[in-house]
C-alpha positions as CSV (number, residue, x, y, z in Angstrom):
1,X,0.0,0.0,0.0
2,X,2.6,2.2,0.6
3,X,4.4,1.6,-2.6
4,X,1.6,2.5,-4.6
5,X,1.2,5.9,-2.6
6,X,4.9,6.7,-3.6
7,X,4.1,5.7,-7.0
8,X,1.2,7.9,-7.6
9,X,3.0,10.7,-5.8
10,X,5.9,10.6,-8.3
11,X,3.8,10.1,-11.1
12,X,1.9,13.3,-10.3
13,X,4.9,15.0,-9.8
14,X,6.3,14.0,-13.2
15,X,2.7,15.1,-14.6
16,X,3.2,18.8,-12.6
17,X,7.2,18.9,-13.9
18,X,6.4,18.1,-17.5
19,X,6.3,21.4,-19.9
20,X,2.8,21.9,-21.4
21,X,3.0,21.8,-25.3
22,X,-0.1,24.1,-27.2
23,X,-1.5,22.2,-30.4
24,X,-2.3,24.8,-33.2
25,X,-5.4,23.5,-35.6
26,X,-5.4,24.7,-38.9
27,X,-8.6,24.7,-41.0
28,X,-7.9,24.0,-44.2
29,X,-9.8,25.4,-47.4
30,X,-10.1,24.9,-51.0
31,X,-10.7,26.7,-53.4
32,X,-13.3,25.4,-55.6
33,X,-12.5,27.5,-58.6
34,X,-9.2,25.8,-58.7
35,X,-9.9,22.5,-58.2
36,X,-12.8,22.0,-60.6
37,X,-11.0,23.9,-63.5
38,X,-12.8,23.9,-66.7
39,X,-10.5,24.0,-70.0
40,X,-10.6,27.4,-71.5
41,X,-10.5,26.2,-75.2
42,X,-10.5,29.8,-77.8
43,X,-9.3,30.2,-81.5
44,X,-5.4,31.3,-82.0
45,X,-5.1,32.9,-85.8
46,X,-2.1,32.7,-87.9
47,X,-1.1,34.5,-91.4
48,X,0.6,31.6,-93.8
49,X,1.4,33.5,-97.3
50,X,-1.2,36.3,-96.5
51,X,-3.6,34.3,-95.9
52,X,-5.6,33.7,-92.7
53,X,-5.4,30.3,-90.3
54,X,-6.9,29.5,-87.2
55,X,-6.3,26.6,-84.9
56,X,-7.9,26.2,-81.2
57,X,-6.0,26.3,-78.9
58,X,-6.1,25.1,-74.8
59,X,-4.9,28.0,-72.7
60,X,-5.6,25.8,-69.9
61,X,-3.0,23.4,-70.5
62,X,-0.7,25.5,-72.8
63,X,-1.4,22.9,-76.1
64,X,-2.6,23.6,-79.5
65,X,-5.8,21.5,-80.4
66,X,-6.1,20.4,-84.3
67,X,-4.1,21.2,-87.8
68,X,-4.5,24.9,-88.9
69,X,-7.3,25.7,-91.1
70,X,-8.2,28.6,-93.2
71,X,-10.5,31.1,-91.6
């Protein structure tokens, strides 16, 4: 019986002693915009030998779409 009132007492001094650490929580967000991007597909024009192209072209993920074709 007495052991365990020494053990308790040391464990609560431990728990006293030991420095208190604060937790920081962050709430994350997302942005749906970003996430649900839609491709933004519009017409790039050209001149070939004075005459007129266009080709469509994915500004989204930087890549030309298609052969060139007179406008």
């Amino acid at each position: 019986m007495k052991i365990k009132k020494i053990l308790y007492s040391v464990i609560f001094i431990i728990l006293l002693t030991t420095p208190h650490q604060q937790v920081y929580a962050e709430a994350r967000t997302y942005d749906i915009e970003q996430t649900l991007r839609t491709n933004d597909i519009r017409w790039r024009y050209k001149i070939i030998d004075g005459e007129l192209y266009k080709r469509k072209y994915n500004y989204t993920t930087n890549q030309l779409i298609g052969k060139w074709e007179k406008a």
